[in-house]
C-alpha positions as CSV (number, residue, x, y, z in Angstrom):
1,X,181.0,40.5,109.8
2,X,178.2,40.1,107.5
3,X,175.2,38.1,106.9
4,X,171.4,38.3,104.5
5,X,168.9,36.7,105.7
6,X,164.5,36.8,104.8
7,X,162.5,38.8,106.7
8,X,160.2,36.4,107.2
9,X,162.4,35.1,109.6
10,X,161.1,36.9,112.3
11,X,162.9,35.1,115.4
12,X,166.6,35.0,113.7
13,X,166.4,38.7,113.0
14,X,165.6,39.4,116.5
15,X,168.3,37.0,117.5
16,X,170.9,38.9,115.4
17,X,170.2,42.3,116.2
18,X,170.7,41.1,120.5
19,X,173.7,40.2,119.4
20,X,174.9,43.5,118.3
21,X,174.2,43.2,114.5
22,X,172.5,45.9,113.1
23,X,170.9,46.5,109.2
24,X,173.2,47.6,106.1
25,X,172.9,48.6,102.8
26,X,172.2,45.0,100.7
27,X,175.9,44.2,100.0
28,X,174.9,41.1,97.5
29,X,171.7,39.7,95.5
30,X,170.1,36.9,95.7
31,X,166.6,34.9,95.7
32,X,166.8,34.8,99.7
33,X,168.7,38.1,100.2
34,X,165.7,40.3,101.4
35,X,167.7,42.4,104.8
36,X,171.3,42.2,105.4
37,X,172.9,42.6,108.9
38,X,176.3,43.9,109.4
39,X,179.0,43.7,113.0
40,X,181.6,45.0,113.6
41,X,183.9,42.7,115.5
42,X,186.6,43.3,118.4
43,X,190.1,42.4,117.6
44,X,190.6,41.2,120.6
45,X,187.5,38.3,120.1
């Protein structure tokens, strides 16, 4: 799974990376896209 978000966003960064999200590579552009997060998710979830 992936998401973008702003790094001004301080507290939803640190809410992604406790939930095992961790920074990629941009994988799109856009006026918000300033840090993108990647997961990788259990097939049994």
């Amino acid at each position: 799974m992936v998401l973008n978000t702003r790094l001004d966003l301080v507290e939803a960064r640190s809410l992604y990376v406790r939930h095992g999200y961790r920074e990629i590579p941009a994988y799109c552009t856009g006026l918000y896209v300033e840090i993108c997060y990647g997961k990788d998710l259990d097939p049994a979830d």
